[in-house]
N, C-alpha and C positions, 0 to 999 in steps of 0.2 A: 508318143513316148516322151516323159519327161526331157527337159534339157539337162543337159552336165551341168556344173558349175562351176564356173571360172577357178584358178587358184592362184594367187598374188601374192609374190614374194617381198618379203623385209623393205628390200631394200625399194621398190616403187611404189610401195605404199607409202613409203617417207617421201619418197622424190613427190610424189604427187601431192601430198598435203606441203610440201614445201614449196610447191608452186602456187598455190592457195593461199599460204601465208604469206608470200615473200613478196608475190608479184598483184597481189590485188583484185586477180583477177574473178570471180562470182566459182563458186562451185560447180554452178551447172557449164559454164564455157570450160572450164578444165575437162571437166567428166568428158565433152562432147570430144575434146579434144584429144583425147587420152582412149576415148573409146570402151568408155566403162559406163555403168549404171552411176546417175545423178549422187542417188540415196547411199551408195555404198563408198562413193566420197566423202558425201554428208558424214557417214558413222567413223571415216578413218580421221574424218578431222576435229569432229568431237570429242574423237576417243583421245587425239593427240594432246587437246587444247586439257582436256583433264587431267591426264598424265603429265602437263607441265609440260610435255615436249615440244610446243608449239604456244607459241607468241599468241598472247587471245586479239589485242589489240591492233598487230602489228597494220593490217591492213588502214585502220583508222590513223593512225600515223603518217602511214604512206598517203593517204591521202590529204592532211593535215601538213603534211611539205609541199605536195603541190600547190596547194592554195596558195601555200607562204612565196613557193618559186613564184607562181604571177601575179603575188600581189607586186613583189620583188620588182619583175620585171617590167611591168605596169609603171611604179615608181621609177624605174630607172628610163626607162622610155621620156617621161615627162621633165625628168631633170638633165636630161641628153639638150631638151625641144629650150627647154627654159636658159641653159647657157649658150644654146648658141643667138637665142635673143639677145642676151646679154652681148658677146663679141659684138654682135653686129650694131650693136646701142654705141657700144665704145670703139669701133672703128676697125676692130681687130681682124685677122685673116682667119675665114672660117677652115675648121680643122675636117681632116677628111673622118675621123675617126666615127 
């Protein structure tokens, strides 16, 4: 006997493609996580991204800040390392900071 099929309401078909789009995370980890078919994520978030409802980008972004946070903190790290050479060059009490 055939299976039924599923039937998904408004409003978690948004929530799901808004997890997709907001949080970065691959299609397929939502699906598995939500407990739905890969593909039928794949079509609501397509269908979103054409309808304008949905950021096409956004995940490219999101991950184009992370890079920025450590290149950031990478940077910050090493000018942390470089003044407290300095203090200790010039005699100064080094800071707990």
């Amino acid at each position: 006997m055939a299976e039924k099929r599923r039937k998904f309401d408004p409003e978690f078909r948004e929530g799901a493609v808004r997890i997709v789009t907001e949080t970065g995370k691959t299609i397929a980890a939502v699906a598995e996580d939500l407990g739905i078919n890969e593909t039928t994520l794949a079509s609501w978030v397509s269908r979103a991204r054409r309808a304008g409802t949905a950021p096409v980008g956004e995940s490219d972004e999101l991950e184009r800040l992370r890079r920025e946070n450590a290149q950031l903190k990478r940077d910050n790290k090493e000018l942390v390392m470089e003044r407290d050479v300095l203090k200790r060059c010039m005699g100064a009490p080094r800071s707990s900071v």
